[in-house]
C-alpha positions in Angstrom: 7.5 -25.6 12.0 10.5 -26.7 10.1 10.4 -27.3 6.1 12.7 -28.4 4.3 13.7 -29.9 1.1 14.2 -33.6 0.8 15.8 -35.3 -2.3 15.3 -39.2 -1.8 13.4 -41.3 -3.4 9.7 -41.5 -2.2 10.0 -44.7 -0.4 12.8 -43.7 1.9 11.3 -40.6 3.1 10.9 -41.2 6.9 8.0 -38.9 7.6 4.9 -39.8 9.5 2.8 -39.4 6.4 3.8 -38.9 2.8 1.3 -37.1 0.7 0.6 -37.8 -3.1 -1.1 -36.2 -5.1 -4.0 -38.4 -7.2 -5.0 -37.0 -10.6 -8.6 -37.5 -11.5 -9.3 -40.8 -13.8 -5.2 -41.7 -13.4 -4.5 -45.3 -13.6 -1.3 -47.3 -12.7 0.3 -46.6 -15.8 2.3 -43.8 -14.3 5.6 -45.5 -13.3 5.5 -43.5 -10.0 1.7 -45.0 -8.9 2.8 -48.3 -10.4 5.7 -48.6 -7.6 3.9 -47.2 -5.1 1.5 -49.6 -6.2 3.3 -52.5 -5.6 4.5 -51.3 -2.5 1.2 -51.1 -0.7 0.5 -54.3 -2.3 -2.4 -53.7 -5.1 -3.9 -50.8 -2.4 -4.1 -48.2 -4.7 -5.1 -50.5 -8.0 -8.2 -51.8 -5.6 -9.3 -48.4 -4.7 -9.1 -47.2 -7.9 -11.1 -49.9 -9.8 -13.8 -50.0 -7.1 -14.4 -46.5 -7.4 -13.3 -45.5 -3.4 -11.1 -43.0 -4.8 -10.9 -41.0 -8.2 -8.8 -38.4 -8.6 -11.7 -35.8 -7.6 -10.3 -32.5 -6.2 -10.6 -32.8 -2.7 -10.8 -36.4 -2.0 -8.5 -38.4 0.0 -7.4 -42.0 0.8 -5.4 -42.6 3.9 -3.9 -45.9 4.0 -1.1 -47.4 6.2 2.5 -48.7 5.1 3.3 -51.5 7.1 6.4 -51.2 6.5 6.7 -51.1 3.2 7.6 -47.4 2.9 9.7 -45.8 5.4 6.8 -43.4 5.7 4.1 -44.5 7.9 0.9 -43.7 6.1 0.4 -42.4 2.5 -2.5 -39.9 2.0 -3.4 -39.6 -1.5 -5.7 -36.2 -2.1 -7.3 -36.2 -5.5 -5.9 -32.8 -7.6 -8.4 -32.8 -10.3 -8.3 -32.9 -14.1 -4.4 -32.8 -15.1 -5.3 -30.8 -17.7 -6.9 -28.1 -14.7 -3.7 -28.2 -13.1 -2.1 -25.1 -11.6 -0.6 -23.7 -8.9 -3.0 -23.0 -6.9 -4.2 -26.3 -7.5 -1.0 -27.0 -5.2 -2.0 -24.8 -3.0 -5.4 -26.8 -2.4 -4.1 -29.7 -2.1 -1.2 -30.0 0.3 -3.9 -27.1 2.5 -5.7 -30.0 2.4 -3.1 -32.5 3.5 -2.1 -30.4 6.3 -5.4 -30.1 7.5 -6.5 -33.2 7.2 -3.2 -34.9 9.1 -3.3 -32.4 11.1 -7.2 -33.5 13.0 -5.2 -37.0 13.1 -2.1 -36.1 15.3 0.4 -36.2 12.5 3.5 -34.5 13.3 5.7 -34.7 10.3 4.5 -35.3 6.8 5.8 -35.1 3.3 4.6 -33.8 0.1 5.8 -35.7 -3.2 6.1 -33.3 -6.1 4.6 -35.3 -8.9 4.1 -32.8 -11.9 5.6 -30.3 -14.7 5.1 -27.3 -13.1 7.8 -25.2 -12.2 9.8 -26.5 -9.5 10.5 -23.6 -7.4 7.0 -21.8 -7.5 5.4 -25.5 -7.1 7.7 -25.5 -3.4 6.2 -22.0 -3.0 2.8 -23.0 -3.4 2.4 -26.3 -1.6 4.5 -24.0 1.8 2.0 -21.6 1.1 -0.7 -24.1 1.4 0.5 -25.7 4.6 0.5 -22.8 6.3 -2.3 -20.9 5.1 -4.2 -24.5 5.8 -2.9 -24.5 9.4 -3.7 -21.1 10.3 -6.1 -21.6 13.4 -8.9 -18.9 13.9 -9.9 -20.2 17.0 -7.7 -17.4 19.1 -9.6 -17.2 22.2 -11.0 -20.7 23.2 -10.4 -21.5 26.3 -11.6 -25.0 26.4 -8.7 -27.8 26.7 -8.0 -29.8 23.9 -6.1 -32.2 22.7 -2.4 -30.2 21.1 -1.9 -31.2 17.9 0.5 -29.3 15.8 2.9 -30.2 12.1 6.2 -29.7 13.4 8.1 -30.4 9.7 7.3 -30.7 6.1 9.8 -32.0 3.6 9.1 -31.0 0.0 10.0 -34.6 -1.9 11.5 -34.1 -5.6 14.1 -36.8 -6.2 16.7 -35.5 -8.6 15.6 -31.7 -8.5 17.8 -28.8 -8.0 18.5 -27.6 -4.2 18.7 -23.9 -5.1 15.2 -23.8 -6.9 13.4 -25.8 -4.2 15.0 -23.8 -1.2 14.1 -20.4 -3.0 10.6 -21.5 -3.5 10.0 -22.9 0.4 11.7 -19.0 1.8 9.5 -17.0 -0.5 6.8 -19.3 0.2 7.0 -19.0 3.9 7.2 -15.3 3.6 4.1 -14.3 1.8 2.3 -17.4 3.6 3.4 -15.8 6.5 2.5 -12.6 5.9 -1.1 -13.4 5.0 -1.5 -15.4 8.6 0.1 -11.9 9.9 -3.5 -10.1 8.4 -5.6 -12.6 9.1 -4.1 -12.5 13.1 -5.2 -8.5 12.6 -8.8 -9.5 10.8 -9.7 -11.9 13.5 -9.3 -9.6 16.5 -12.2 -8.5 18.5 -12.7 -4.6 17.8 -12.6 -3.9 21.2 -9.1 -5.1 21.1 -8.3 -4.1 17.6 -8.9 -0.4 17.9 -7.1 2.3 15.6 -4.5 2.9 17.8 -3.8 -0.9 18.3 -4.1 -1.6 14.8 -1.3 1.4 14.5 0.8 0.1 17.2 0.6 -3.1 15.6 2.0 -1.5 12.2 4.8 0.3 14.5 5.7 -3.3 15.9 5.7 -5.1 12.4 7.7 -2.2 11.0 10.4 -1.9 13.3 11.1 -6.1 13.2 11.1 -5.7 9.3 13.1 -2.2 8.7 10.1 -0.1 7.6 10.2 3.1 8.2 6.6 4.0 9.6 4.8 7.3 11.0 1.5 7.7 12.7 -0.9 10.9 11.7 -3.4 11.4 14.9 -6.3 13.8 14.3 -4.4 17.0 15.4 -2.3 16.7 11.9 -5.2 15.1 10.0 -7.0 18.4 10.6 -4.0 20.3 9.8 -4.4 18.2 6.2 -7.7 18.8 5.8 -8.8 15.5 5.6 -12.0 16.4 6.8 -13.6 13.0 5.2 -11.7 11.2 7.5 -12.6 13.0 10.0 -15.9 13.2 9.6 -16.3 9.5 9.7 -14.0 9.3 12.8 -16.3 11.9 14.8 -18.9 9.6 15.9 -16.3 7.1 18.1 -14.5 8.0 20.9 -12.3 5.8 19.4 -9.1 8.4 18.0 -8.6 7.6 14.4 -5.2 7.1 13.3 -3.5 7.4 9.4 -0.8 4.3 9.3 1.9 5.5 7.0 4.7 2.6 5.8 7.7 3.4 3.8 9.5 0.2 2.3 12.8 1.8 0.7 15.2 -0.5 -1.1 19.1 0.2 -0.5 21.0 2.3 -2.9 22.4 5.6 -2.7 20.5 8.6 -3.6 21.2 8.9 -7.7 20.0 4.8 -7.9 16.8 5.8 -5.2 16.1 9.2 -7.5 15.1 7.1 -10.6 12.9 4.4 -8.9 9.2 4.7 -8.8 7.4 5.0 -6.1 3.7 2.5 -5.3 1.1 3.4 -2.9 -0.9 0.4 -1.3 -3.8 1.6 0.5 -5.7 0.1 2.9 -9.8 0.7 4.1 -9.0 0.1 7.9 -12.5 0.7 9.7 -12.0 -1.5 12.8 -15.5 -1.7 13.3 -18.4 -1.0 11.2 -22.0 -0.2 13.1 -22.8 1.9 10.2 -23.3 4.9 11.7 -26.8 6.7 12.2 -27.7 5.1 9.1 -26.8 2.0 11.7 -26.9 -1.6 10.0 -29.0 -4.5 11.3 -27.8 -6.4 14.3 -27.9 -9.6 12.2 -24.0 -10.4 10.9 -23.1 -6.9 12.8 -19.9 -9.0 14.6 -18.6 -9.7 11.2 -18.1 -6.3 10.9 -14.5 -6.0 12.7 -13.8 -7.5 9.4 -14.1 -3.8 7.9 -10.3 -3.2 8.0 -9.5 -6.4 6.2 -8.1 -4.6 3.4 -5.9 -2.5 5.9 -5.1 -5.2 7.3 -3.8 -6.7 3.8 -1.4 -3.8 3.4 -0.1 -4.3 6.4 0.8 -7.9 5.5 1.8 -6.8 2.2 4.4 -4.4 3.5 5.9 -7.1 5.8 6.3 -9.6 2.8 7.8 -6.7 0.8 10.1 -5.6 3.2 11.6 -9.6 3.2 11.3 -9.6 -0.5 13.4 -6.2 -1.2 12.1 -5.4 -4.7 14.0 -2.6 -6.8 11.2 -0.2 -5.4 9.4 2.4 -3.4 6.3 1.3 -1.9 4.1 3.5 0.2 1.6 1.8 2.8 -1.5 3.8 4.4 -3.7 2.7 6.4 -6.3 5.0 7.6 -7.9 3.6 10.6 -11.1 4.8 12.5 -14.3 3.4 13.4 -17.7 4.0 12.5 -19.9 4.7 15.7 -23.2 6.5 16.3 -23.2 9.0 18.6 -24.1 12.7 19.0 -20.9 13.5 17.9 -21.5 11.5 14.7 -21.9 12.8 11.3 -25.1 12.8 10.0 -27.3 12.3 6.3 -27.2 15.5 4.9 -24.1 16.4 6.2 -21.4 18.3 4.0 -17.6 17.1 4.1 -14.7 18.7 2.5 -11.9 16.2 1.8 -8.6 17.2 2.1 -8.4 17.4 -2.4 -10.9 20.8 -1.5 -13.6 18.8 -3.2 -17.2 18.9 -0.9 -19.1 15.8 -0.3 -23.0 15.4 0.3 -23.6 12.5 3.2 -26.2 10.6 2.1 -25.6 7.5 3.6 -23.4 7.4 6.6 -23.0 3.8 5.8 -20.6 4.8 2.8 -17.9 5.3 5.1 -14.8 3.8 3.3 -14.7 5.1 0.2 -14.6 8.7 2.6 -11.7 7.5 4.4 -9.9 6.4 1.7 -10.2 9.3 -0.5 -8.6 11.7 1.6 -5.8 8.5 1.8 -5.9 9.0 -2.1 -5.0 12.6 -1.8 -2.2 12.1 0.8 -0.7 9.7 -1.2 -0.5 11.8 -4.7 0.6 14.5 -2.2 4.1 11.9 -0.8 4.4 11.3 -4.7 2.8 7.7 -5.4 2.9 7.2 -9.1 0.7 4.3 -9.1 -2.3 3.7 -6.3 -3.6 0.3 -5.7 -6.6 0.3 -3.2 -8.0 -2.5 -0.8 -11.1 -2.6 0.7 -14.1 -4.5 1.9 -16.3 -1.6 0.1 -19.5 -2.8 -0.8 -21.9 -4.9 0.0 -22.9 -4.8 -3.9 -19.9 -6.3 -4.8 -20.7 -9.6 -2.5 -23.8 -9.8 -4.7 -22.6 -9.6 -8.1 -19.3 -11.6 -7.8 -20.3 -13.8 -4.7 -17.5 -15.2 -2.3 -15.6 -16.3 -5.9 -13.7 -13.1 -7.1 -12.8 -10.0 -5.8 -13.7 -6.9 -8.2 -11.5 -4.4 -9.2 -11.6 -1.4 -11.3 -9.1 1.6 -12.2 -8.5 4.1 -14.3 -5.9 2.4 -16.1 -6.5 -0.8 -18.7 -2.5 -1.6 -18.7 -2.9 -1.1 -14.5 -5.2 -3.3 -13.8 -4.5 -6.0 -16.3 -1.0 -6.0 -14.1 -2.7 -6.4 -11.0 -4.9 -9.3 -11.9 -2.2 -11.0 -13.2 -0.1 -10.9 -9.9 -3.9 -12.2 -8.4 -3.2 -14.9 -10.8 0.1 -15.5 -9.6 -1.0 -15.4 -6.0 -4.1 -17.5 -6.5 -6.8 -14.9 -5.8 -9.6 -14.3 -8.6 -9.9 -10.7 -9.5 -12.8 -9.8 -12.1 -12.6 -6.7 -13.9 -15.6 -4.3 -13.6 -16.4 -1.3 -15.5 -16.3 2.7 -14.9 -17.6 4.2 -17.7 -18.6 7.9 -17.7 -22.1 7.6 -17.1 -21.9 6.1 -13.7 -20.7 9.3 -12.4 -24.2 10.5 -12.4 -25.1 9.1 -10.1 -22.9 10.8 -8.1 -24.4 14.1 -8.5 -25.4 16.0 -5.8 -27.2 19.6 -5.5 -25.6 21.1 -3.2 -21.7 19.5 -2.9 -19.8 18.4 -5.1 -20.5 14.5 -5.0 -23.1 12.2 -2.9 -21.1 9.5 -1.2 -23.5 7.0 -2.7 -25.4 6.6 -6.0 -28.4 5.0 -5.3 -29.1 0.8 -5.4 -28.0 0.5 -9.1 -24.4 -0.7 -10.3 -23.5 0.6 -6.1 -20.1 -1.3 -6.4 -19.1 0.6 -9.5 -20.3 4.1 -8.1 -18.9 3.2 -5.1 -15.5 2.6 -7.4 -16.2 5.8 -9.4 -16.1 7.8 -6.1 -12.6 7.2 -5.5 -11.9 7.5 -9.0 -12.6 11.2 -8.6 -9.6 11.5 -5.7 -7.3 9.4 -8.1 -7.9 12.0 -10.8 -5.1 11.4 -13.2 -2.8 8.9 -10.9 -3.0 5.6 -12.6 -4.9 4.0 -9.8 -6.9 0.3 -9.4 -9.1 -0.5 -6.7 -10.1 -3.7 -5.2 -13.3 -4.5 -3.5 -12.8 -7.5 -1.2 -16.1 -7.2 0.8 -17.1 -11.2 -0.6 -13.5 -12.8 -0.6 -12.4 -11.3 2.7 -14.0 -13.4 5.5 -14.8 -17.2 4.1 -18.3 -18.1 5.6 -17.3 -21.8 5.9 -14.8 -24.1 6.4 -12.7 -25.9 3.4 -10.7 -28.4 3.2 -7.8 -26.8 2.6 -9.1 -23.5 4.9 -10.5 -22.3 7.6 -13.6 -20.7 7.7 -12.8 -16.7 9.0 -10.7 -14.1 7.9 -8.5 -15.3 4.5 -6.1 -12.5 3.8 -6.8 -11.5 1.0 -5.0 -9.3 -1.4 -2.0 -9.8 0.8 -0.1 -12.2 -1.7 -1.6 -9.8 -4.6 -0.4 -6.9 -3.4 3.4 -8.4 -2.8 3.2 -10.1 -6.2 2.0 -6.9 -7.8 4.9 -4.4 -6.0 7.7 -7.1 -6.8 6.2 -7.5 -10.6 6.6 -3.6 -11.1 10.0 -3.6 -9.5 10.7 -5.7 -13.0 12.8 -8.1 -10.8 9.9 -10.9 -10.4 10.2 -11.7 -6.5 13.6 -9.5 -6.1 16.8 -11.6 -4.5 14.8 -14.3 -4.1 13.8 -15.4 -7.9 
């Protein structure tokens, strides 16, 4: 797909379809709508005073040029209440362009910019809408159908600079990108996706973006002591793998010595069966969804590496199944985790926030300064926040405010959830030194409060994707399946603590 920048005037734009966007109760008195007007002869002014269209997000007019426009049809897509607008609003609506041209055989279409906002992270949001809208799920259908594909995109702003509108569309395109790159990973079968796939994958990704990468089997996991990992990975036969990524920004060693150094970590349990505490067979296929947040520090450390913030970032992945078997680790079952601290299997279902504490430890031990944590953790989450936000937590106020506000940037809704003392309580355990769960109470926020105990004093945030990771159905602007999540975050976070906004490229 080619996308470009295009500085005409509207009306000589020679796309098949020219997309505006229609603000909710707008009227012709907007000099840009009153040409267009005219132009489509009264089109608009009748739709609008007989109530066919109306500004609503989501909706859409389609009507046809004859001529009048070099364009061939103009879709207008309703973008809300002005006062509502934002960049994600942008997002929305040219997703929902895209799509929508897209089922009618549309191979070029343009998208007038038509507001306030900032003109280079309004081109980064409308890209990143096209191609997070055109992202096709539908990887292994074999039926024949009809191929219908966007081949360009021209960002419309008459007048506007060429260096702001071309920075937005590249940094666009990568993190857009990017997130398609996770959701490719999300959407695989786990019998293709397996942990040493998934790695392989990672290897592949790293060597085509200049990240340095190595792969821990279970001979040096054990060597670690990461005997939470471990004991998770014991019940596949399935080899668990520990993806570490190492994005290192150029400068010589004095420059390198001062920077700090960010660990993004990853849950990557390529398939979920539960364990002997096994989980019903209803929704069970969703559950190769389980490395979703892996799979977002993957794509996180491929925007990053295009990005070239003035930091270190540290990637891990750790990647295993969850299998029953008579190798598998059972309730009741004692783990040490590779911190020395002892762990009480309760629930063999409370697999990630094992995995991902030894991950914890081994990144303190490489020197991370600041952990941020993805995961698809809890099913408690999905129930107190829905499909809507993704909660996070940490163990640092300043921390987390930081991270939501690069979810803001990125246009994913992070709610912040408490961990006060008295959760850990529920934690204890008779015998170990922790239960892996705490019970049916507050089980998101215990679940949180586990991995607190690995961060110790690290400044550390965790994110619990398990409602905002896989979208049950379609939208108009996206498909229904695996949405990336805390990809764009992640990048937005890393480049925001670099203190350099979005490096070279703002």
């Amino acid at each position: 797909m080619r996308i470009k920048p295009d500085f005409r005037k509207f009306h000589e734009v020679d796309a098949e379809a020219l997309c505006v966007g229609l603000f909710e109760g707008e009227d012709l008195e907007d000099a840009l709508l009153r040409e267009l007007d005219q132009r489509l002869r009264g089109v608009l002014a009748t739709a609008l005073t007989s109530g066919e269209v109306k500004g609503k997000f989501g909706e859409t007019l389609y009507v046809p040029t004859m001529g009048a426009l070099a364009a061939s049809r103009v879709l207008f897509v309703g973008a809300g209440k002005r006062s509502e607008f934002t960049f994600d609003t942008i997002r929305q609506v040219a997703g929902t362009a895209a799509r929508f041209l897209r089922q009618r055989g549309i191979r070029s279409m343009a998208i007038l910019h038509r507001s306030a906002l900032d003109l280079s992270r309004s081109a980064q949001a409308a890209v990143e809408g096209v191609l997070l809208g055109l992202f096709d799920p539908g990887t292994y259908k074999t039926q024949e159908k009809e191929e219908r594909a966007i081949e360009e995109v021209r960002l419309v702003a008459e007048g506007e600079s060429e260096v702001e509108m071309q920075r937005g569309i590249e940094r666009g395109m990568i993190l857009a990108k990017a997130t398609n790159f996770a959701r490719n990973l999300v959407n695989e079968p786990a019998s293709v996706l397996t942990p040493l796939e998934l790695a392989r994958r990672a290897a592949d990704m790293a060597a085509r973006y200049g990240l340095d990468i190595e792969v821990l089997d279970e001979a040096q996991m054990k060597e670690l002591g990461m005997g939470a990992l471990l004991g998770v990975a014991r019940g596949s036969d399935e080899p668990a793998r520990l993806i570490v990524l190492r994005y290192i920004p150029e400068g010589d060693e004095a420059f390198l010595s001062h920077l700090p150094t960010v660990a993004l970590l990853g849950k990557g349990i390529t398939f979920d069966s539960g364990g002997i505490s096994l989980k019903p067979a209803d929704g069970m296929e969703q559950m190769k969804y389980d490395m979703a947040g892996g799979a977002a520090v993957l794509g996180a450390l491929r925007a990053i590496a295009q990005l070239r913030p003035k930091i270190k970032v540290l990637g891990l992945v750790p990647a295993t199944e969850n299998m029953p078997s008579g190798r598998a680790q059972k309730p009741g079952d004692i783990l040490r985790t590779m911190s020395g601290k002892t762990v009480e299997v309760i629930n063999t279902d409370a697999e990630g926030r094992l995995i991902l504490a030894d991950a914890i430890t081994y990144a303190r031990q490489l020197g991370a300064q600041t952990i941020v944590d993805v995961a698809t953790l809890t099913g408690a989450c999905v129930v107190a926040l829905g499909s809507v936000y993704a909660a996070i937590f940490g163990n640092d106020p300043s921390l987390v405010e930081r991270v939501i506000a690069a979810g803001r940037e990125a246009g994913e809704k992070l709610w912040p959830m408490p961990l006060d003392p008295e959760y850990r309580e529920q934690l204890k355990s008779q015998i170990a030194d922790l239960k892996n769960v705490g019970g049916r109470k507050a089980g998101a926020i215990t679940a949180a409060y586990f991995l607190k105990e690995f961060a110790e004093e690290t400044p550390w945030a965790h994110l619990d994707i398990a409602g905002t990771a896989w979208l049950e159905e379609n939208k108009p602007y996206l498909a229904s399946g695996p949405t990336g999540m805390g990809v764009r975050t992640l990048a937005h976070f890393v480049c925001q603590e670099a203190e350099g906004g979005l490096s070279e490229h703002s």
